[in-house]
TIBA-556130 format. One record per residue (C-alpha): x, y, z; residue number from 1; residue in three letters. Coordinates in Angstrom, 1 decimal. Layout:
<recs>
east,north,up,n,res
X,Y,Z,NUM,ALA
...
</recs>
This chain:
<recs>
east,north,up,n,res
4.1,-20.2,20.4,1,UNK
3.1,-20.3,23.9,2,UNK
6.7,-18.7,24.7,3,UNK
5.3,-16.0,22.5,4,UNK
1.8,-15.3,23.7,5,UNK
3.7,-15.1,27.5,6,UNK
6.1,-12.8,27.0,7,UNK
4.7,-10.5,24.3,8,UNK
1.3,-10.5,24.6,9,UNK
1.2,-10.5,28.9,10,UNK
0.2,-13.9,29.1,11,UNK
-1.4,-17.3,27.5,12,UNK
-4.4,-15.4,26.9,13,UNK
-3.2,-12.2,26.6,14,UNK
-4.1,-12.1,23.3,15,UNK
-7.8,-11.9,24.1,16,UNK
-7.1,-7.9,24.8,17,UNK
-7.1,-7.8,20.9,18,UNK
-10.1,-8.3,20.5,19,UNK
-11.2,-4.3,22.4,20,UNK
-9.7,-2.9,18.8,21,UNK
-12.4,-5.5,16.9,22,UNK
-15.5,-4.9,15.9,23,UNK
-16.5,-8.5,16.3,24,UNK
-16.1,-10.8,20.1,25,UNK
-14.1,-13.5,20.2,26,UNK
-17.7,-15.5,19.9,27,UNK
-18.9,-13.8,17.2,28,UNK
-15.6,-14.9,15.5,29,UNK
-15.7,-18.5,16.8,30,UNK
-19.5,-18.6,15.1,31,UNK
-18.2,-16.8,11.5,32,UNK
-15.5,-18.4,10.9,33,UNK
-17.1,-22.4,9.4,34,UNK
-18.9,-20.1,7.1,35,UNK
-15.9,-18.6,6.3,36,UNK
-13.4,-22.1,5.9,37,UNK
-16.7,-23.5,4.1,38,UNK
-16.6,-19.9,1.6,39,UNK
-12.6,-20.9,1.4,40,UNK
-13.7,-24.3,-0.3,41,UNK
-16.3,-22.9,-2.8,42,UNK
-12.9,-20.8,-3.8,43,UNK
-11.2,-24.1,-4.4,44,UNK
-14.2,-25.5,-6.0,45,UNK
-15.5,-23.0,-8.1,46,UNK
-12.7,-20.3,-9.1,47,UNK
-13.8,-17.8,-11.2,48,UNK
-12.2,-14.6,-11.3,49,UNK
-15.2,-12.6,-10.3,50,UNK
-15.6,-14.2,-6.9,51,UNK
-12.0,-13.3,-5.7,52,UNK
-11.2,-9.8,-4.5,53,UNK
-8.5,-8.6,-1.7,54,UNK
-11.5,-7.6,0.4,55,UNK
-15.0,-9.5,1.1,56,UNK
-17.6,-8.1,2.4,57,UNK
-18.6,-11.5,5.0,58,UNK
-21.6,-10.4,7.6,59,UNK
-20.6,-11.5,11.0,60,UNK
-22.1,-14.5,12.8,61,UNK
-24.1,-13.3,16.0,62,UNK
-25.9,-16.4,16.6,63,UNK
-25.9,-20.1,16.1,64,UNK
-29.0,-19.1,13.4,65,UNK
-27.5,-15.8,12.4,66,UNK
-27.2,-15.7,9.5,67,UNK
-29.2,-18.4,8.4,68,UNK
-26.0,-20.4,7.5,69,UNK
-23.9,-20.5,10.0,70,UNK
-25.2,-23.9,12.1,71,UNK
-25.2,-26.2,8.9,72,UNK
-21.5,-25.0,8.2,73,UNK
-20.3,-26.3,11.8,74,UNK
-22.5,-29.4,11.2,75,UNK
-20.9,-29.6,8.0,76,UNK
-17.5,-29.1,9.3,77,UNK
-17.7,-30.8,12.2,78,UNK
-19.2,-33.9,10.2,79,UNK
-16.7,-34.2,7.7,80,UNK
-13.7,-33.9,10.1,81,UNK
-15.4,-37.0,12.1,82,UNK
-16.5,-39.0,8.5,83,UNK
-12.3,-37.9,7.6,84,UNK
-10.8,-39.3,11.2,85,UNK
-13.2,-42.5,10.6,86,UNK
-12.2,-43.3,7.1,87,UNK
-8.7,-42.6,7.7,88,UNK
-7.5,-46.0,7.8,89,UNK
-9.1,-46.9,4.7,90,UNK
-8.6,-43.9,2.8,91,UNK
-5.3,-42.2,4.0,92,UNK
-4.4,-40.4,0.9,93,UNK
-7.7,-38.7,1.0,94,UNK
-8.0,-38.0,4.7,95,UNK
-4.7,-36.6,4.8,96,UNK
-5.4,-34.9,1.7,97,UNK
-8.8,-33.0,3.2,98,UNK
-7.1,-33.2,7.0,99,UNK
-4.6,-31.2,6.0,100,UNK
-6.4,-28.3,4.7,101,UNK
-8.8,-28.1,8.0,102,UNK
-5.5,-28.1,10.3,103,UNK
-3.6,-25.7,8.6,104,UNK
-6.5,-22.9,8.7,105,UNK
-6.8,-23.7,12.1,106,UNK
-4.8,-21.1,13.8,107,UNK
-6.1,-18.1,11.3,108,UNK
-9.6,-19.5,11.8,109,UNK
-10.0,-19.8,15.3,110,UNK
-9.4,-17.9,18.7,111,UNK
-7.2,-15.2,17.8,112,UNK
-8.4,-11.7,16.6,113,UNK
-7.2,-11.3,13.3,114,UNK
-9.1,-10.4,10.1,115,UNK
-12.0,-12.6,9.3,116,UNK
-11.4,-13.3,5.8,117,UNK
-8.2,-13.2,3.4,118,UNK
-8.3,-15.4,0.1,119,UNK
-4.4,-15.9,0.9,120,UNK
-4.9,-17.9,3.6,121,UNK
-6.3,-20.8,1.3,122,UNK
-2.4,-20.7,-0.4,123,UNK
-0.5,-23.5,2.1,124,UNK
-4.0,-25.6,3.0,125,UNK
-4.9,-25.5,-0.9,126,UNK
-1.0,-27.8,-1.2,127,UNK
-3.1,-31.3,-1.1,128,UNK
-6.9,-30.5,-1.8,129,UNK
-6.8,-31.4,-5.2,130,UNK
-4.1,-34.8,-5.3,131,UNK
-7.7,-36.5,-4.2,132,UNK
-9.4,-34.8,-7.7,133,UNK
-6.4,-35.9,-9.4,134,UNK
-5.9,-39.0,-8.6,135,UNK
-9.3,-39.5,-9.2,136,UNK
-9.0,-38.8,-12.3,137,UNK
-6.3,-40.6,-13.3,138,UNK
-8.1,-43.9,-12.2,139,UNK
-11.0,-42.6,-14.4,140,UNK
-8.6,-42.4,-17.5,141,UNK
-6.6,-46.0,-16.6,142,UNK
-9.8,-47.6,-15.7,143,UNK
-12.1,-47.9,-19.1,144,UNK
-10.9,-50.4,-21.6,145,UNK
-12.5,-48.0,-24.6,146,UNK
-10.1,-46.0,-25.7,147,UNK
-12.8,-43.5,-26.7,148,UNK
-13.6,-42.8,-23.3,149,UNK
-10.3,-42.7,-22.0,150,UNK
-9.2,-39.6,-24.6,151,UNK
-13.2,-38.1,-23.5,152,UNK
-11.8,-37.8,-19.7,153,UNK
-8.5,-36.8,-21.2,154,UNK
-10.0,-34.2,-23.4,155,UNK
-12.2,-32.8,-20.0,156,UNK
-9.2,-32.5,-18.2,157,UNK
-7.3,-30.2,-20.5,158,UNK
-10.5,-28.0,-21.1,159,UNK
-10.4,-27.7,-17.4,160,UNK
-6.7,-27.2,-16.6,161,UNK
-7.5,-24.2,-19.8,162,UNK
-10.5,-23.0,-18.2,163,UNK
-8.3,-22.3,-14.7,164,UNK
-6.1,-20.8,-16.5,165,UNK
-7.8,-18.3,-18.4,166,UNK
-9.6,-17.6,-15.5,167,UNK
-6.3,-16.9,-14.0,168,UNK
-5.0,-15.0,-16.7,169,UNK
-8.2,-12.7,-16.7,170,UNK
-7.9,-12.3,-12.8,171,UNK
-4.3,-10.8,-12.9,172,UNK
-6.1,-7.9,-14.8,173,UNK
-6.9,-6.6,-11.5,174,UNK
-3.7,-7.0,-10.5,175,UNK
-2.4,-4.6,-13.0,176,UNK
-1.7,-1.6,-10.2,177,UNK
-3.0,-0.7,-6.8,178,UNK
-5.4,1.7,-8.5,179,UNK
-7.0,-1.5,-10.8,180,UNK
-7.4,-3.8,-7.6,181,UNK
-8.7,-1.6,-5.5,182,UNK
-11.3,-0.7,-8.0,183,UNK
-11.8,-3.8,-8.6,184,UNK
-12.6,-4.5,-4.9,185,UNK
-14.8,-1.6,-4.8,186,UNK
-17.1,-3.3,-7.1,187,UNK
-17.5,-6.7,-5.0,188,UNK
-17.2,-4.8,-1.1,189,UNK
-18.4,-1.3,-2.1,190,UNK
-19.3,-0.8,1.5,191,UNK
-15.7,-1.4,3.6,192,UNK
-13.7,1.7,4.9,193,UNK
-10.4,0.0,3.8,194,UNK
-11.3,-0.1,-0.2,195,UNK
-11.8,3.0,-0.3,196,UNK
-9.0,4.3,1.5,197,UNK
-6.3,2.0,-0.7,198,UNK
-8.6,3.4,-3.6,199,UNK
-8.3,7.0,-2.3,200,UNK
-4.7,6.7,-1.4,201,UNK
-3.6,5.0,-4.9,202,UNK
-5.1,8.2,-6.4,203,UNK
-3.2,11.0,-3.9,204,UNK
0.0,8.8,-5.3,205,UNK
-0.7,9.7,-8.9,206,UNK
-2.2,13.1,-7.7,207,UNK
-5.6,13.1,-8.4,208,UNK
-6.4,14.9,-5.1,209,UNK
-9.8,15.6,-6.0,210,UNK
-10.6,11.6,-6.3,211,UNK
-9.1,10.9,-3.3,212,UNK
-10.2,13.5,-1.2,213,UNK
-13.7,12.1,-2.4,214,UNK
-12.7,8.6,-1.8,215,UNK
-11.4,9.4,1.8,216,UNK
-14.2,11.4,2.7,217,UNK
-16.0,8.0,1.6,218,UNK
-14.3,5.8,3.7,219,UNK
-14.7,8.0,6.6,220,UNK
-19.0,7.3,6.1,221,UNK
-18.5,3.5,5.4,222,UNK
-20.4,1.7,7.5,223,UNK
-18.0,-1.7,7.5,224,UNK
-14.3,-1.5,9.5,225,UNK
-12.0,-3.8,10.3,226,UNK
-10.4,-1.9,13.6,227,UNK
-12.8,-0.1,15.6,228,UNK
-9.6,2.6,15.6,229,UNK
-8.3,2.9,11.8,230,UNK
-10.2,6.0,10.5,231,UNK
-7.0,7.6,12.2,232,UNK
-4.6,6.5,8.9,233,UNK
-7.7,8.1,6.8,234,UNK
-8.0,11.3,8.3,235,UNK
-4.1,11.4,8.4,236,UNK
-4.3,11.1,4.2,237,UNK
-7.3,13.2,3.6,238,UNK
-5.3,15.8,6.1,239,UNK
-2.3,15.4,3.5,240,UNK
-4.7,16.0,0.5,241,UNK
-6.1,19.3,2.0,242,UNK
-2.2,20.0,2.6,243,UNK
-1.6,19.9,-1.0,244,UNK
-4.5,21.5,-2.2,245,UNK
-3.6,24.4,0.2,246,UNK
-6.8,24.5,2.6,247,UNK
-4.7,24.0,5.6,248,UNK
-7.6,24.8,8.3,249,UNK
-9.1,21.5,7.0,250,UNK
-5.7,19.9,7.1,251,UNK
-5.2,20.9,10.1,252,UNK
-8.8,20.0,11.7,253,UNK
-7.8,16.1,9.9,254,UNK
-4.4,15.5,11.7,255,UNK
-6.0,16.7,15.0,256,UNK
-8.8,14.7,15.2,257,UNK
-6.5,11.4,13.9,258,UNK
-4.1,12.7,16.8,259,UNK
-7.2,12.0,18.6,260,UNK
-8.3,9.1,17.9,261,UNK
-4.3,7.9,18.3,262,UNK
-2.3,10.0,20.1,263,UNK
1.0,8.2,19.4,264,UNK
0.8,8.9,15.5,265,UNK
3.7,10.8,14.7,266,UNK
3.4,11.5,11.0,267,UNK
0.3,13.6,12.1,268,UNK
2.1,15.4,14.9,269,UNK
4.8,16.2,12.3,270,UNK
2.2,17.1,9.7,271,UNK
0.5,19.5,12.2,272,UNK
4.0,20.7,13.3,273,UNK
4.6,21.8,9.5,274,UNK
1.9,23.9,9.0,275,UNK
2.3,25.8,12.4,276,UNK
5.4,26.8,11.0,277,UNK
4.1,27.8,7.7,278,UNK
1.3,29.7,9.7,279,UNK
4.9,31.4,12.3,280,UNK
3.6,29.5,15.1,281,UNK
7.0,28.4,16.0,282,UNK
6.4,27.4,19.6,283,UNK
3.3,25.4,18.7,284,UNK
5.5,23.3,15.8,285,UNK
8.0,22.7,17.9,286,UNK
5.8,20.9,20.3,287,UNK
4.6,18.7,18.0,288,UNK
7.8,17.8,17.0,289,UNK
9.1,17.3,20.0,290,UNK
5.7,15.1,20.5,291,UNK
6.4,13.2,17.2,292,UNK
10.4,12.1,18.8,293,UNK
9.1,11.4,21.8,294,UNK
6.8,9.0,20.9,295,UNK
8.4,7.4,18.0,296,UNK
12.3,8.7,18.1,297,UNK
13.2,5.7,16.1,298,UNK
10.6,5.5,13.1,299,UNK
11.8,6.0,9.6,300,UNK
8.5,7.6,9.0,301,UNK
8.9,10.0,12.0,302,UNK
12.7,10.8,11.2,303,UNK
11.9,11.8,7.4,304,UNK
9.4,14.2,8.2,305,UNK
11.3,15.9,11.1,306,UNK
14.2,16.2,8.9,307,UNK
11.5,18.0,6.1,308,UNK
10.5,19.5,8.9,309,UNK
14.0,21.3,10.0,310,UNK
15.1,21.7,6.1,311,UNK
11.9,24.2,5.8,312,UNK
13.1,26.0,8.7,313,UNK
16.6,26.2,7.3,314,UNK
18.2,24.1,9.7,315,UNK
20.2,21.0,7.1,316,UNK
22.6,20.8,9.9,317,UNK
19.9,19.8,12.4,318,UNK
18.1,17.9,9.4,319,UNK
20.4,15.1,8.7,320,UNK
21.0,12.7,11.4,321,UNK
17.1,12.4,11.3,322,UNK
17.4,12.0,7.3,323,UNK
20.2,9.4,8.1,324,UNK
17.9,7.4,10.5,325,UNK
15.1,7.4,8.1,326,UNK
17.6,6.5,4.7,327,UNK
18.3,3.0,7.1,328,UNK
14.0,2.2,6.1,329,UNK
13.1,0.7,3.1,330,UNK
10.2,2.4,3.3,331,UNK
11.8,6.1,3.3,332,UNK
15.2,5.4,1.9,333,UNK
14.1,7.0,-1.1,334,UNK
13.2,9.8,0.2,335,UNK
15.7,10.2,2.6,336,UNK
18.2,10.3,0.0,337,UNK
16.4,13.1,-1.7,338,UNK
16.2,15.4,1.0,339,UNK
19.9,14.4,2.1,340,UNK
21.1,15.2,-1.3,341,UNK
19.4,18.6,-0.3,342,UNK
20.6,18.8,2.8,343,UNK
24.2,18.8,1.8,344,UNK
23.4,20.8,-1.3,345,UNK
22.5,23.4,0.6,346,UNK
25.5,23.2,3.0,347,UNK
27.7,23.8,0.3,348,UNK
28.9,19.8,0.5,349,UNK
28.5,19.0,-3.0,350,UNK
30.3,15.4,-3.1,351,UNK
27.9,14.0,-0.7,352,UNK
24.5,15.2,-2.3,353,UNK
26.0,14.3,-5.5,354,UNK
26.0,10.7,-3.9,355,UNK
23.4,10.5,-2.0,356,UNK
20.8,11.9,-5.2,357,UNK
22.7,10.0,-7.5,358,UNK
21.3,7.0,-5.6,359,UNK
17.9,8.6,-5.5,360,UNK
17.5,8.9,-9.1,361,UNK
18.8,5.3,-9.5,362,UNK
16.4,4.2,-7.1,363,UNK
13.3,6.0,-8.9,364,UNK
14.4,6.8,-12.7,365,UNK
11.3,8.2,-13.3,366,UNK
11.4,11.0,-10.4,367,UNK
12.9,14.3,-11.8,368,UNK
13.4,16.1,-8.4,369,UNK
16.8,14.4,-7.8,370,UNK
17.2,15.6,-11.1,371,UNK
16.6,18.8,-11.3,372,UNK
19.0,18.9,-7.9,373,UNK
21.8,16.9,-10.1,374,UNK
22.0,19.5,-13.0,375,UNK
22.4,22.6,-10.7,376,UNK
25.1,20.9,-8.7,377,UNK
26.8,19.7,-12.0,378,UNK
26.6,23.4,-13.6,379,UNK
27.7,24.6,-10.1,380,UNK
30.8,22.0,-10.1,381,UNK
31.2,23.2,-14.5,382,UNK
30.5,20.3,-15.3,383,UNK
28.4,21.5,-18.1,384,UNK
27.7,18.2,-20.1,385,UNK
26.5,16.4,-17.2,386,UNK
24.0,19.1,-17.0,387,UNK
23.5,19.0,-20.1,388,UNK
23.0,14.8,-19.7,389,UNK
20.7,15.5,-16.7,390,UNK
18.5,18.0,-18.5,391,UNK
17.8,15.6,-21.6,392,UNK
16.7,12.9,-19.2,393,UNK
14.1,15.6,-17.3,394,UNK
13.0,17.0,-20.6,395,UNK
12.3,13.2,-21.8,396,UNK
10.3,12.7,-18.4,397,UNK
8.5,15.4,-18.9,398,UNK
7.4,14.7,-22.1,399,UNK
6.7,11.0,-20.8,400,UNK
3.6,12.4,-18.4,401,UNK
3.4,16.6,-19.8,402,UNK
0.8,16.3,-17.0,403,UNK
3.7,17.1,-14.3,404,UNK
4.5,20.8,-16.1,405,UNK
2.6,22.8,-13.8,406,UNK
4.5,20.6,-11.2,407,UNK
8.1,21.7,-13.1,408,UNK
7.3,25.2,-13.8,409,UNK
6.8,25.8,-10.0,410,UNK
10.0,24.3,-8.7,411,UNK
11.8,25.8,-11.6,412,UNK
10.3,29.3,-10.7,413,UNK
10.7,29.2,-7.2,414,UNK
7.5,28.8,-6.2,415,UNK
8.0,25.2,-5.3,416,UNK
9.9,23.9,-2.6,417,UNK
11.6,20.4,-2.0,418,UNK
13.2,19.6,1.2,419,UNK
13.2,23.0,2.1,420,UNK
15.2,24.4,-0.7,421,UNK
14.4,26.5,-3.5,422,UNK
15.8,25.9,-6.9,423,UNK
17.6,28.3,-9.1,424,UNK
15.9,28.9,-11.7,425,UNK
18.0,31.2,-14.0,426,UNK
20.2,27.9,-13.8,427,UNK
17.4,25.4,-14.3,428,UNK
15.2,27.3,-16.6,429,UNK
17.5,28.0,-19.9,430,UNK
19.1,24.3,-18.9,431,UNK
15.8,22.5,-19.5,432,UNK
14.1,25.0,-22.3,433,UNK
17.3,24.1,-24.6,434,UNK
17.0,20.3,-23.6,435,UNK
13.6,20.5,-25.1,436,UNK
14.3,22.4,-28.1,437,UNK
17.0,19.9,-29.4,438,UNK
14.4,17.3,-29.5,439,UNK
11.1,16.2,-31.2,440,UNK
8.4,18.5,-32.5,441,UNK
6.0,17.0,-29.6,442,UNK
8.7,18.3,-27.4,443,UNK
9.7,21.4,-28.4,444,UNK
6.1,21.8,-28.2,445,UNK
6.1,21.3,-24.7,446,UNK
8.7,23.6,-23.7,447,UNK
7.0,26.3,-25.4,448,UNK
4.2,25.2,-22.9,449,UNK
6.5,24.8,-19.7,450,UNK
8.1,28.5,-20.8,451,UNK
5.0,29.8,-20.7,452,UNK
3.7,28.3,-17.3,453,UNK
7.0,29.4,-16.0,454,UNK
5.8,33.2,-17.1,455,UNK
2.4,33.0,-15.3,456,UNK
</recs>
């Protein structure tokens, strides 16, 4: 550890400079954090699933007497770590027991500058807290001589273990999805920047722009952050959002003021080099691309979107060794593969985009993009029931969510692009119409739908 702090952080207390991106001092930590290991406890003591969330709202300690509650939580800790160290001896299964939870939030609740407060951090302490309670217990049960009383303390037990585990069971509700937790921490820390950018961004991944353009727009005027410097990542999303919806002056005025506040944020560099393009400011996107490489030339992130970036200027050749170094991410392997498949699609090298979106589509059944590139290169190669295969399985995904057939009639028409390509639709259309007409009434009903979105 101290190897660590010398070489990687410039120093044994290098780590002290972390504290400039806090909005809390390294005292003001110091005074929060008993309340905090004390909050941890009542966790332990009293779990219901409405007191757990992913994010608190905790007030900081400025003083020994604000708030009100933080000098009897270091008398309190302070005295029960000396009455655990005195007793030791006598008790050693319950010092050890209680010791044991104080020492192993020591290093996440003392002098370095990380978040205040994370319910996951009670996971490894919480091993031994309860062997006291249970032992307890069992003495309780062995002790009385009336077997009455010993199936009574029984009989509580079980209705407690139940009671935990209902409470449990009703807490991994929230759990469901990204979109349920974060709601669910909206409720309980309505006033923190990062619920509702999770919230917004959970919504821009299911494409409810409007909801998370007013969630991000929200988190921009929430008064509690956890980095003096992370509106940056929110202004980078809501910049996206405005992308999509095709106001690209407000896009545009997002990415440049999270370029900003970081200058080193390549996404938003690449974002901003996009649009120029769009716009036929050439010379001005290719700075920004140049920016994004230069300042992260080996981030998957960075990679994927300059190899977007080059496919929408009709460059696959240039595209690919970026898309290679971005396929190497977990993060963007998936869609790196897509706009590989692309890539070679549109250089004519059928037998690697056949692989590489192959691998795409395994990787995300439900995605129909892939897809859609899979049945043209299978009627291009004559492979006609392959495409014939690949348009059942888009027509059934279709019908899964017929929320995405605005999305499909686009593409299909031409007026949608992916990866820089345009689709062919006097191969795609009749393809997918007769995929649809071979099923269900429901379906059928839904191509007569897409045909006629396809007409507008």
């Amino acid at each position: 550890g101290l190897l660590f702090l010398y070489f990687r952080k410039g120093g044994l207390f290098g780590f002290l400079g972390d504290y400039e991106a806090r909005p809390f001092s390294l005292a003001e930590r110091l005074l929060t954090e008993p309340r905090v290991v004390l909050f941890y406890v009542s966790l332990l003591l009293y779990p219901v699933s409405e007191r757990f969330s992913i994010a608190h709202a905790f007030p900081v300690s400025t003083s020994v007497i604000h708030p009100f509650s933080t000098l009897p939580a270091i008398l309190a800790i302070a005295g029960s770590l000396a009455f655990l160290i005195i007793r030791g001896r006598k008790n050693p299964l319950i010092s050890f027991s209680f010791l044991f939870f104080f020492l192993n939030h020591l290093i996440e609740s003392s002098v370095f500058a990380l978040e205040l407060v994370f319910e996951h951090r009670n996971y490894i302490p919480s091993m031994f807290f309860f062997v006291p309670v249970s032992v307890g217990l069992t003495r309780a049960i062995h002790s009385t001589a009336k077997r009455g009383m010993r199936h009574l303390f029984s009989a509580f037990t079980l209705l407690l273990i139940t009671a935990l585990g209902l409470s449990t069971f009703s807490r991994n509700f929230a759990w469901k999805d990204t979109k349920s937790l974060w709601i669910d921490a909206l409720r309980k820390a309505p006033d923190q920047m990062r619920v509702h950018h999770n919230l917004g961004f959970s919504y821009q991944e299911r494409g409810d722009l409007g909801k998370a353009i007013y969630h991000f727009e929200k988190a921009l005027r929430s008064p509690e952050v956890h980095r003096k410097d992370e509106a940056f990542a929110t202004l980078y999303h809501l910049g996206k959002a405005y992308s999509e919806k095709g106001d690209r002056e407000k896009a545009k005025s997002c990415y440049l003021e999270a370029i900003r506040m970081k200058p080193d944020f390549s996404p938003s560099l690449v974002n901003l080099a996009v649009l120029f393009e769009e716009e036929g400011h050439l010379d001005t996107a290719d700075r920004y691309i140049m920016e994004a490489l230069k300042t992260d030339p080996g981030g998957g992130v960075t990679n994927l979107n300059t190899g977007i970036y080059l496919l929408t200027k009709g460059m696959p050749e240039a595209a690919v060794p970026h898309l290679n170094i971005a396929v190497k991410e977990k993060a963007t392997k998936g869609k790196a593969l897509l706009h590989l498949g692309a890539a070679y699609k549109w250089m004519g090298q059928r037998g690697r985009a056949y692989v590489h979106l192959k691998n795409c589509s395994e990787l995300d059944p439900g995605n129909l993009t892939p897809r859609l590139h899979l049945a043209e290169i299978y009627v291009a190669s004559g492979q006609q029931g392959k495409a014939r295969e690949e348009a059942r399985r888009i027509a059934e995904i279709i019908a899964h969510d017929p929320r995405i057939l605005g999305q499909v009639a686009d593409l299909i028409s031409g007026k949608g692009r992916q990866g820089g390509t345009v689709f062919q639709g006097d191969i795609l259309k009749p393809l997918i119409l007769s995929a649809m007409t071979r099923q269900s009434e429901k379906m059928k009903d839904l191509g007569e739908t897409l045909k006629k979105e396809m007409e507008k």
